[in-house]
PDB file with SEQRES, HELIX, SHEET and CRYST1 records, atoms N, CA, C and O in Angstrom:
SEQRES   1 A   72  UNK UNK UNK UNK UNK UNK UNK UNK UNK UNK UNK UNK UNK          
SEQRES   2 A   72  UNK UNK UNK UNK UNK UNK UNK UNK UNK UNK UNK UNK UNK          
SEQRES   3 A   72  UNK UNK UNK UNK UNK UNK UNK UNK UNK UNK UNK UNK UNK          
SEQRES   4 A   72  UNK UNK UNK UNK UNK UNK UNK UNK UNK UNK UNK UNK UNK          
SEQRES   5 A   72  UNK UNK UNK UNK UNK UNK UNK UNK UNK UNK UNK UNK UNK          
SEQRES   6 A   72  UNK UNK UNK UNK UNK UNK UNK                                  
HELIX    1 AA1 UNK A   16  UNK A   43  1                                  28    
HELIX    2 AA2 UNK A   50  UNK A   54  1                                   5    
HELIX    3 AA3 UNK A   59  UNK A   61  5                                   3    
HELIX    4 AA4 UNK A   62  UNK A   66  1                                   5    
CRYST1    1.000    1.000    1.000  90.00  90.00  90.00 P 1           1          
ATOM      1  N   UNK A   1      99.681  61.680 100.714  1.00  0.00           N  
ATOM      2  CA  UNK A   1      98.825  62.319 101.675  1.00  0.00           C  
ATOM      3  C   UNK A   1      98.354  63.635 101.076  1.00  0.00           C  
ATOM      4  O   UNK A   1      99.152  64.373 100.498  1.00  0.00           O  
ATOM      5  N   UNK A   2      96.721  64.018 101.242  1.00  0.00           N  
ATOM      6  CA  UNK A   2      96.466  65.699 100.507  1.00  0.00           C  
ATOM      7  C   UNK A   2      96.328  66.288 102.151  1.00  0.00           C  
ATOM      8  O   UNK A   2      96.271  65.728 103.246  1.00  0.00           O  
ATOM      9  N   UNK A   3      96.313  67.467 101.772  1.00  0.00           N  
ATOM     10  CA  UNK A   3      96.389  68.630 102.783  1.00  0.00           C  
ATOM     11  C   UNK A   3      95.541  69.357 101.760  1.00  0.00           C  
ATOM     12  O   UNK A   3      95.447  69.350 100.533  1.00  0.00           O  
ATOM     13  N   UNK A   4      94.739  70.230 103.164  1.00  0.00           N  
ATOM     14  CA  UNK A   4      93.813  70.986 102.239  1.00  0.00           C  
ATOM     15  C   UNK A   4      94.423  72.553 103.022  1.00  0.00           C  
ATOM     16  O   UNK A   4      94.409  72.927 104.195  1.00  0.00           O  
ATOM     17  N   UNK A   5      95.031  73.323 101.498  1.00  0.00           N  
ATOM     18  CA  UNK A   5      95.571  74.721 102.094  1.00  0.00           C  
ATOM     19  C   UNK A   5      94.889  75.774 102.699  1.00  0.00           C  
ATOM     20  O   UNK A   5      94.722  76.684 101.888  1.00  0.00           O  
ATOM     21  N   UNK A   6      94.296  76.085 104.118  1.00  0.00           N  
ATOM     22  CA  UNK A   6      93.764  77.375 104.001  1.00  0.00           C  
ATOM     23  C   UNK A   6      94.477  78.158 104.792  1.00  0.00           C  
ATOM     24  O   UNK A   6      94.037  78.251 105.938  1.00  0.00           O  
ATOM     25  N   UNK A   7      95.516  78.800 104.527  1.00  0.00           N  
ATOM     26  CA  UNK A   7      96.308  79.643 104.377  1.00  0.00           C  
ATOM     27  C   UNK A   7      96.642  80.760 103.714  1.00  0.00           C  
ATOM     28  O   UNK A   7      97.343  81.721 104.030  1.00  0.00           O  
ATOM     29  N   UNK A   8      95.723  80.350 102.248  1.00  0.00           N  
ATOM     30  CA  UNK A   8      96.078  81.403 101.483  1.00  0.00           C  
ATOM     31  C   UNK A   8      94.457  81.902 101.315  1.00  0.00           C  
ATOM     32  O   UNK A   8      93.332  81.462 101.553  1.00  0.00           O  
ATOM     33  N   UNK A   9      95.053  83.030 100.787  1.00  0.00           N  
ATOM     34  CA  UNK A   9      93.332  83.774 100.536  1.00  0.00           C  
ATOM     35  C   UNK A   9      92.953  83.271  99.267  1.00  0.00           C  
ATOM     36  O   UNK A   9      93.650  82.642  98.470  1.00  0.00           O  
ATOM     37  N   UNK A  10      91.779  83.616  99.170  1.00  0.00           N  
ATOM     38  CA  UNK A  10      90.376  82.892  98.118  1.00  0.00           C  
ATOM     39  C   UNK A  10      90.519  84.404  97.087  1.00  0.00           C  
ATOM     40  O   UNK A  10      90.784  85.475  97.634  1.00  0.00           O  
ATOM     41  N   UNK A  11      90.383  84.345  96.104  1.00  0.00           N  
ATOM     42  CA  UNK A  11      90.338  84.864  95.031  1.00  0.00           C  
ATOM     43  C   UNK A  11      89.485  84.718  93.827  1.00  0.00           C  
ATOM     44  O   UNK A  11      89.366  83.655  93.218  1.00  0.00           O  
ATOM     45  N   UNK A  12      88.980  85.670  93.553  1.00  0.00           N  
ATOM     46  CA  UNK A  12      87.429  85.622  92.636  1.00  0.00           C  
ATOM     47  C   UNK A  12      86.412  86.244  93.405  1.00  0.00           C  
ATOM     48  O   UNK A  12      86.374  87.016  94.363  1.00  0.00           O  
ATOM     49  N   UNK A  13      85.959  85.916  92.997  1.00  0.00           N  
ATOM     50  CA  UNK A  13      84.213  86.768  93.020  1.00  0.00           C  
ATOM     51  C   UNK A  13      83.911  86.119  94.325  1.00  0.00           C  
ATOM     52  O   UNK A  13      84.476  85.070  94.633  1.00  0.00           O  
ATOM     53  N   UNK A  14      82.985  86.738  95.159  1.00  0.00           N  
ATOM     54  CA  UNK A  14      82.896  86.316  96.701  1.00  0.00           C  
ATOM     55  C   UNK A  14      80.564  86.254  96.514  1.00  0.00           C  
ATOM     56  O   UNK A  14      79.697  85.690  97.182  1.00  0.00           O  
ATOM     57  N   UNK A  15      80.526  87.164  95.266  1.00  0.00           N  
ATOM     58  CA  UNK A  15      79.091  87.187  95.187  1.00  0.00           C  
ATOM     59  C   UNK A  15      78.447  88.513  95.873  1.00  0.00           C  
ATOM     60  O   UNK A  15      79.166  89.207  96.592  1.00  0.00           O  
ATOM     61  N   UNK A  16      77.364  88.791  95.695  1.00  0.00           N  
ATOM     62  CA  UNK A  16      77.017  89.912  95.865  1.00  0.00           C  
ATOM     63  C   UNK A  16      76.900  90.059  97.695  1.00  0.00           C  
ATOM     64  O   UNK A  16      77.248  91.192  98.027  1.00  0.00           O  
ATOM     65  N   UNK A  17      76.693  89.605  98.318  1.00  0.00           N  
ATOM     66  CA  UNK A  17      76.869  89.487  99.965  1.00  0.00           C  
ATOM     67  C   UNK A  17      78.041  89.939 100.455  1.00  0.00           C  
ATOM     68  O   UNK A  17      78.182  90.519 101.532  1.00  0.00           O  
ATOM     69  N   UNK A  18      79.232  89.567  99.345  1.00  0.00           N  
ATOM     70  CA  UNK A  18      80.655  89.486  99.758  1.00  0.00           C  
ATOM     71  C   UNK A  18      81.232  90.778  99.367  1.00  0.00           C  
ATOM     72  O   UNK A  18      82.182  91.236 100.001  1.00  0.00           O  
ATOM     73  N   UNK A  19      80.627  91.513  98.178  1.00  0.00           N  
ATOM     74  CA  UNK A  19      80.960  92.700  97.680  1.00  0.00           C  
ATOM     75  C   UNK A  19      80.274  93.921  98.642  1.00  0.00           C  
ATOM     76  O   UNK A  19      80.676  95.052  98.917  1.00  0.00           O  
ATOM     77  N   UNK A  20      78.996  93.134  99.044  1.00  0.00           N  
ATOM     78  CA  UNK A  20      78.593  94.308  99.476  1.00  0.00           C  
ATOM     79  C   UNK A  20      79.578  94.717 101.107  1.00  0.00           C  
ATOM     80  O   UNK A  20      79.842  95.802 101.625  1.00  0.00           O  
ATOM     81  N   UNK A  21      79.869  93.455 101.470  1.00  0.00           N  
ATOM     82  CA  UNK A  21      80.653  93.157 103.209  1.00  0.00           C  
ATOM     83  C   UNK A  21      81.786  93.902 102.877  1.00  0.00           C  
ATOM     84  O   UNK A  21      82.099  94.666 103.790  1.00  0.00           O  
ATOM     85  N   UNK A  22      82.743  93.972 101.593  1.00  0.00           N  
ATOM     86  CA  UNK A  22      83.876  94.792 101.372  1.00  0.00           C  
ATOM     87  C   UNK A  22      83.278  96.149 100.899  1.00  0.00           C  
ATOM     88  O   UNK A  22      84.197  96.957 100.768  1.00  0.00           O  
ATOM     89  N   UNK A  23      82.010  96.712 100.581  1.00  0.00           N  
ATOM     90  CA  UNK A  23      82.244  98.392 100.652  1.00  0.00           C  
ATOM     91  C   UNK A  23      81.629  98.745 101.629  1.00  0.00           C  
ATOM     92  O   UNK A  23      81.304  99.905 101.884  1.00  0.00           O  
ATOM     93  N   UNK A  24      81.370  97.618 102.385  1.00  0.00           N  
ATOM     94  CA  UNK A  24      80.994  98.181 104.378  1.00  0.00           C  
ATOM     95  C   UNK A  24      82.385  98.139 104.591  1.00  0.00           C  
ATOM     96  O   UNK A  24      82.831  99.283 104.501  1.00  0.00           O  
ATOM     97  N   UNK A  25      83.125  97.439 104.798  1.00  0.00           N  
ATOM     98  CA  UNK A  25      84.291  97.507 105.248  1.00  0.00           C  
ATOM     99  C   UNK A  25      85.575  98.276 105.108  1.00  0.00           C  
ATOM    100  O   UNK A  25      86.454  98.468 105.949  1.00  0.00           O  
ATOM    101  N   UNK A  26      85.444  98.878 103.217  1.00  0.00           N  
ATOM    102  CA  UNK A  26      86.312 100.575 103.059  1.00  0.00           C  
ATOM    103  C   UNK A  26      85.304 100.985 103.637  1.00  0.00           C  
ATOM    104  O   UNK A  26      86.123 101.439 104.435  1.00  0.00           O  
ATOM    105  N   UNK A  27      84.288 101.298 104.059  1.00  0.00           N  
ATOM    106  CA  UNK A  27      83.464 102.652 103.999  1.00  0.00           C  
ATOM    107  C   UNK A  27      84.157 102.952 105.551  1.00  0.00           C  
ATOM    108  O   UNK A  27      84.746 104.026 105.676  1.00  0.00           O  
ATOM    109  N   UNK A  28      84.099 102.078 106.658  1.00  0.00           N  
ATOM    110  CA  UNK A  28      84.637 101.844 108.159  1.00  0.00           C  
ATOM    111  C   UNK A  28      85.863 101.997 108.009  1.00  0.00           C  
ATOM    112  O   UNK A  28      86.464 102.889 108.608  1.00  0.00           O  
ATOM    113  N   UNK A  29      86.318 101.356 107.378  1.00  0.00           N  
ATOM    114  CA  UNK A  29      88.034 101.814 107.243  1.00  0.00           C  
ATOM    115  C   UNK A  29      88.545 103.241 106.973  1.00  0.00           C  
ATOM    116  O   UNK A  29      89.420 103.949 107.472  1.00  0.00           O  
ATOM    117  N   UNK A  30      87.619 103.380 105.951  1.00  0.00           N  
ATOM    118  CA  UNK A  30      87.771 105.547 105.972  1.00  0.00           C  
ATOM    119  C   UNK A  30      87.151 106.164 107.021  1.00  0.00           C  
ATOM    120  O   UNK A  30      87.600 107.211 107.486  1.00  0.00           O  
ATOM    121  N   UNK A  31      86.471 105.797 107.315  1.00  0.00           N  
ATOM    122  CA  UNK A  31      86.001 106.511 108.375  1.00  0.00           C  
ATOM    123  C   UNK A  31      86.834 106.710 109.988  1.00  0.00           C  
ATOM    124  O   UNK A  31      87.134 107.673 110.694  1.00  0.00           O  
ATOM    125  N   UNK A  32      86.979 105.314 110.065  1.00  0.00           N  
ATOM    126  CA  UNK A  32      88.130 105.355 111.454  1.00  0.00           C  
ATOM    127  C   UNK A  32      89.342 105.972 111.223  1.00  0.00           C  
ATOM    128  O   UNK A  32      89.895 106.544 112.163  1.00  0.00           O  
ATOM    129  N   UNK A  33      90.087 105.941 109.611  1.00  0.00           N  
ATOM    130  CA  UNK A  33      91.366 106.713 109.492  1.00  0.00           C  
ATOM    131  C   UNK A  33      91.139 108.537 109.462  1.00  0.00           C  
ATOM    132  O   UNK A  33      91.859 109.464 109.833  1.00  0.00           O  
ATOM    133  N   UNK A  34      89.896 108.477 108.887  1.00  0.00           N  
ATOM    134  CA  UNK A  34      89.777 110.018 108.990  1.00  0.00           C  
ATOM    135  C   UNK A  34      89.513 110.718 110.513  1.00  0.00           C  
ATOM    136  O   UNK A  34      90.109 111.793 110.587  1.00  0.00           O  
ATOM    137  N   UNK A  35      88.881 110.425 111.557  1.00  0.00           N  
ATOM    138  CA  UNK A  35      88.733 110.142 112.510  1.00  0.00           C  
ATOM    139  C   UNK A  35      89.815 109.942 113.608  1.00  0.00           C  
ATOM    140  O   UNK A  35      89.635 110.416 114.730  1.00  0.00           O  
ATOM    141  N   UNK A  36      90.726 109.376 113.354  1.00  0.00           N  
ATOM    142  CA  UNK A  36      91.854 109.412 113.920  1.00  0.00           C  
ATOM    143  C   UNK A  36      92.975 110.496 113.567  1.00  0.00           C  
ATOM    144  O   UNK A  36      93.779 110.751 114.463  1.00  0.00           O  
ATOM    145  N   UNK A  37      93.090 111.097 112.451  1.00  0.00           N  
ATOM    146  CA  UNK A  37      93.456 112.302 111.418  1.00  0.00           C  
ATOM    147  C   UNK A  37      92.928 113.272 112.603  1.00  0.00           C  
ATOM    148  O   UNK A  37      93.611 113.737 113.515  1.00  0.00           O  
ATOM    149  N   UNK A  38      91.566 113.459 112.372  1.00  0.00           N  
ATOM    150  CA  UNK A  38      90.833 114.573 113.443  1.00  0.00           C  
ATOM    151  C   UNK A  38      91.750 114.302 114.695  1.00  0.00           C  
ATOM    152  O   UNK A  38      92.719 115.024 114.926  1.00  0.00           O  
ATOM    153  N   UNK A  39      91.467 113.419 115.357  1.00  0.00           N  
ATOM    154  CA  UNK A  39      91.877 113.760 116.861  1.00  0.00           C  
ATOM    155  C   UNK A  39      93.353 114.060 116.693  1.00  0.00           C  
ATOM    156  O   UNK A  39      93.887 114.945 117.362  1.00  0.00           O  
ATOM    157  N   UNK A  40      94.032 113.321 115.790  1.00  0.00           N  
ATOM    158  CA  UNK A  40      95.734 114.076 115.986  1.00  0.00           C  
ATOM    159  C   UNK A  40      96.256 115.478 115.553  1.00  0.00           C  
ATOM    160  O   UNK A  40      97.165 116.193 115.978  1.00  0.00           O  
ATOM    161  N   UNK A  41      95.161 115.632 114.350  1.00  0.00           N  
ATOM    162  CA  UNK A  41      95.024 117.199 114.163  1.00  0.00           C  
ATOM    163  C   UNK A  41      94.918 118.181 115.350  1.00  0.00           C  
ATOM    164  O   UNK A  41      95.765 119.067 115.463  1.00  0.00           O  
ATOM    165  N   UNK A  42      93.829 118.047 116.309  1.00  0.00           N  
ATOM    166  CA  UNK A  42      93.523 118.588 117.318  1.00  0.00           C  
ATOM    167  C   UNK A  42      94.375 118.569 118.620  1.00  0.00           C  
ATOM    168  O   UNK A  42      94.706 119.500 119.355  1.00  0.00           O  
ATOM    169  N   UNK A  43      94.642 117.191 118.693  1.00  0.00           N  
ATOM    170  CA  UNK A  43      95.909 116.843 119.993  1.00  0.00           C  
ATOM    171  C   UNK A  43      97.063 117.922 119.610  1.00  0.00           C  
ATOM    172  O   UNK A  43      97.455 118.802 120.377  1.00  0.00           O  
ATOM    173  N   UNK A  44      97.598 117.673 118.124  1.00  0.00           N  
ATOM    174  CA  UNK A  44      98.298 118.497 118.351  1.00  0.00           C  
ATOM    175  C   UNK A  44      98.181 119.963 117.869  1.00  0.00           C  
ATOM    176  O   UNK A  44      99.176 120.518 117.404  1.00  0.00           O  
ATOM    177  N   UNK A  45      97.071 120.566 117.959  1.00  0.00           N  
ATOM    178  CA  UNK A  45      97.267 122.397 117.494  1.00  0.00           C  
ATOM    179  C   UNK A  45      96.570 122.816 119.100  1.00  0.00           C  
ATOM    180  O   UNK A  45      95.977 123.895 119.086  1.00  0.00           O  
ATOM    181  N   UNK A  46      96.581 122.215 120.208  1.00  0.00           N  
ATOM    182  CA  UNK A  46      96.133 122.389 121.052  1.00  0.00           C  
ATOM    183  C   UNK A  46      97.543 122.787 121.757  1.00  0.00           C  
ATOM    184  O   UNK A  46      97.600 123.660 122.623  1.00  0.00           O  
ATOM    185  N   UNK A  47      98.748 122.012 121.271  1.00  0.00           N  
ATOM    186  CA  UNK A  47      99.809 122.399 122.101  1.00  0.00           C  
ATOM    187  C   UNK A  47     100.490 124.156 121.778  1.00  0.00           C  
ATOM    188  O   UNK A  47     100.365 124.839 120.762  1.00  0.00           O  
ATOM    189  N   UNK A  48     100.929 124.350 122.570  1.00  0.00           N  
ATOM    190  CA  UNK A  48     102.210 125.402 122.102  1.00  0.00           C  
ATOM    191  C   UNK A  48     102.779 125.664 121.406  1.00  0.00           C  
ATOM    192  O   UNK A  48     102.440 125.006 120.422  1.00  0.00           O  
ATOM    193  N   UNK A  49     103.677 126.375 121.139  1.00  0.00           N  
ATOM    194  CA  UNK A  49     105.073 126.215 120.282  1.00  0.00           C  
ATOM    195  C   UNK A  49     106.024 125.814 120.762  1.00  0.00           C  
ATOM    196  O   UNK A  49     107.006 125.368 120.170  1.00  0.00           O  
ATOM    197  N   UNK A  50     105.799 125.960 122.357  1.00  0.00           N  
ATOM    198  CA  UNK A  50     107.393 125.501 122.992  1.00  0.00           C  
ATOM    199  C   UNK A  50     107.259 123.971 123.046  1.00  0.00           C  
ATOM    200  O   UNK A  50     108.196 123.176 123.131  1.00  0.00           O  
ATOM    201  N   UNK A  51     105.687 123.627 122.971  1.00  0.00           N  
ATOM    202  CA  UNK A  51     105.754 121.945 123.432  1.00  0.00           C  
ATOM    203  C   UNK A  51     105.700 121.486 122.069  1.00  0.00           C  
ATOM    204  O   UNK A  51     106.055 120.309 122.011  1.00  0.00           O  
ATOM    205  N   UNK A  52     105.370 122.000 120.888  1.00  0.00           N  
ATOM    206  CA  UNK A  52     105.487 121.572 119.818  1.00  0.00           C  
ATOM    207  C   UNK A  52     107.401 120.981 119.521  1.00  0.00           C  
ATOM    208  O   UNK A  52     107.899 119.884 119.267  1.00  0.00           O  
ATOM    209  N   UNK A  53     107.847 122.064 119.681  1.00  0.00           N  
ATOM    210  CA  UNK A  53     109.209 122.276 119.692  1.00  0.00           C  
ATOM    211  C   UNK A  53     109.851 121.182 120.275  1.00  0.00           C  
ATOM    212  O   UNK A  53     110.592 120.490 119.576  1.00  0.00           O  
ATOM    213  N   UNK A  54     109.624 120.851 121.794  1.00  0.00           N  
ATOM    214  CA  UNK A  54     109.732 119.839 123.107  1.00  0.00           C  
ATOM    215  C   UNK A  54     109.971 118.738 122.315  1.00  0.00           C  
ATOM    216  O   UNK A  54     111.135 118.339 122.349  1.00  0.00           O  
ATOM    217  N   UNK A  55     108.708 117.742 121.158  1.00  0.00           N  
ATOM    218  CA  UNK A  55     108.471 116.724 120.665  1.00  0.00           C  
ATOM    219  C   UNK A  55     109.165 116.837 119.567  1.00  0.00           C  
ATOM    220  O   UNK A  55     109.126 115.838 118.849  1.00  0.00           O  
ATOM    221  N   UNK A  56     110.090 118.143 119.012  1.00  0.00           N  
ATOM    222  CA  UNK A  56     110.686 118.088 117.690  1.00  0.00           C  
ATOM    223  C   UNK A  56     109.545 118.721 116.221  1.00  0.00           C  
ATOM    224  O   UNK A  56     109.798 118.701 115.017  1.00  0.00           O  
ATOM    225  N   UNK A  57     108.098 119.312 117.049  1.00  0.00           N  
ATOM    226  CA  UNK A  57     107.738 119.260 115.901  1.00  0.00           C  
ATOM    227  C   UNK A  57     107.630 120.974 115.657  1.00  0.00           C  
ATOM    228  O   UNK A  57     107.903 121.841 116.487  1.00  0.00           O  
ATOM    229  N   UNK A  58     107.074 121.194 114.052  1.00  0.00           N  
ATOM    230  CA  UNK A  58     106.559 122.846 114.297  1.00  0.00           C  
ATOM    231  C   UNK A  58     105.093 123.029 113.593  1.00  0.00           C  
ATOM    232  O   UNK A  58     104.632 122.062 112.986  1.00  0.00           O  
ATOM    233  N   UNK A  59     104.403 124.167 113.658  1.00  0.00           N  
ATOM    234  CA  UNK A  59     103.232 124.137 113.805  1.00  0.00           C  
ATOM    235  C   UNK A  59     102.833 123.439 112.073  1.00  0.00           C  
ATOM    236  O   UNK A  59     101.743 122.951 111.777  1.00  0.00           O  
ATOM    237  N   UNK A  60     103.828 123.546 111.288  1.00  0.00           N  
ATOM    238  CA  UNK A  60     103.654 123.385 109.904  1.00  0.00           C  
ATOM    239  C   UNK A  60     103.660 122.016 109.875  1.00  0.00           C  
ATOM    240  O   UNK A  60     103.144 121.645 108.821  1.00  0.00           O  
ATOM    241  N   UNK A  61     103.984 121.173 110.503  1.00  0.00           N  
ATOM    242  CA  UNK A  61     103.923 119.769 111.065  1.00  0.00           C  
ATOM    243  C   UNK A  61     103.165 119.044 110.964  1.00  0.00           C  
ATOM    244  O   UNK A  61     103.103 117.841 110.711  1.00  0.00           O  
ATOM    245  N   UNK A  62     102.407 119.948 111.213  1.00  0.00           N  
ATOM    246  CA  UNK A  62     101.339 119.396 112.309  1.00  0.00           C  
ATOM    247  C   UNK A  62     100.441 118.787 111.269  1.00  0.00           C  
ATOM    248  O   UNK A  62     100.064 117.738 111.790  1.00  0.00           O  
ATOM    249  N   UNK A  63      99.825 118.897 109.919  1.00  0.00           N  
ATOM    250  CA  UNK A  63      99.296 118.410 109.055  1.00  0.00           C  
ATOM    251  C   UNK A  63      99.915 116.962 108.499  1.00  0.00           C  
ATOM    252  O   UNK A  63      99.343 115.875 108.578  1.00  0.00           O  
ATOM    253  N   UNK A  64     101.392 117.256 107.845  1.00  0.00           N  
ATOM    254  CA  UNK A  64     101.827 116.177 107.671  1.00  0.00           C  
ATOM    255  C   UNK A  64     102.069 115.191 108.505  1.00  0.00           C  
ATOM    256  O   UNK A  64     102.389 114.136 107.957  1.00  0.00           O  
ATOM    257  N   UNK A  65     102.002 115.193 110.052  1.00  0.00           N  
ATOM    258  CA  UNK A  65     102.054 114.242 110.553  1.00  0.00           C  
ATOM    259  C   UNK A  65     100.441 113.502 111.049  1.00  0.00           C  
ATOM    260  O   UNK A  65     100.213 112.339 111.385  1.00  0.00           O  
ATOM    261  N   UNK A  66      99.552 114.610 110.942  1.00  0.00           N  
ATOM    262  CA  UNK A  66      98.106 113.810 110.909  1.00  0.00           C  
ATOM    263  C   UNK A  66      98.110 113.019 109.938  1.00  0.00           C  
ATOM    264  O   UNK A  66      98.023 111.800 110.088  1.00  0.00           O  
ATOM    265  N   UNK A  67      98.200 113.535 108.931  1.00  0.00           N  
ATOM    266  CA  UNK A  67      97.548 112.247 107.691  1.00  0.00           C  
ATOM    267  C   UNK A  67      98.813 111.532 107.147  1.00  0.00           C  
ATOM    268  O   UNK A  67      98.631 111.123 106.001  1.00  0.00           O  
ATOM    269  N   UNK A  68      99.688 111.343 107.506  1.00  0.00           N  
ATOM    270  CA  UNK A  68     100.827 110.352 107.373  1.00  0.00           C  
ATOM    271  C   UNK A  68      99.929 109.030 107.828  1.00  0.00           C  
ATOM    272  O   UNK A  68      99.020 109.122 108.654  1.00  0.00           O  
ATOM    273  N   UNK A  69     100.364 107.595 107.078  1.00  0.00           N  
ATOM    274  CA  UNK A  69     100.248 106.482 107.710  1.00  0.00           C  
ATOM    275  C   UNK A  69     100.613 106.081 108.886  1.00  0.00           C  
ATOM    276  O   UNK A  69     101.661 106.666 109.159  1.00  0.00           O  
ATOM    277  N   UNK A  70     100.291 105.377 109.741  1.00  0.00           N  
ATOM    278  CA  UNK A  70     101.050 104.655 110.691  1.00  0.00           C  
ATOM    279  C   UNK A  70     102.556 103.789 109.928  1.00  0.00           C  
ATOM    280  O   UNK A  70     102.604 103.661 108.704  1.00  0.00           O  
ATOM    281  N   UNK A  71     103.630 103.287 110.783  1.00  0.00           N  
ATOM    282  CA  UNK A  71     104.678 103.295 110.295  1.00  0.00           C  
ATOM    283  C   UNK A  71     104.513 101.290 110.729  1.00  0.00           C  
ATOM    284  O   UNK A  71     105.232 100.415 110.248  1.00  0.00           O  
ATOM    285  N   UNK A  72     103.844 101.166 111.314  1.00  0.00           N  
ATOM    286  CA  UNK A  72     103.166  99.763 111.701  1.00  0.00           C  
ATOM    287  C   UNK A  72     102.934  98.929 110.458  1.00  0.00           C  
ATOM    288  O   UNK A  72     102.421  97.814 110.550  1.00  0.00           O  
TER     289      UNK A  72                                                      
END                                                                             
């Protein structure tokens, strides 16, 4: 009996349609991560020190935890 695998991804050249669909697709991908960077930047220098503190964090934090990855 054949089985036809599509499960796995395709590899090689996709052609110029396909190249161009993947540097639309980093270009959106940077854009939404930077973007999301912004608003957590802002969410958090908007707080306090005591509410910074509250969540465990301090104001020096506050960078490295914007542009950290998700842990997802």
């Amino acid at each position: 009996m054949a089985a036809f695998d599509t499960t796995r991804p395709t590899y090689g050249t996709t052609g110029l349609i396909g190249r161009i669909g993947t540097i639309y697709t980093t270009f959106v991908a940077t854009l939404v991560q930077w973007n999301d960077t912004r608003i957590t930047r802002n969410s958090l220098s908007v707080l306090t020190d005591r509410e910074l503190t509250d969540i465990g964090l301090c104001r020096g934090d506050i960078e490295v935890i914007a542009t950290s990855k998700p842990l997802i």
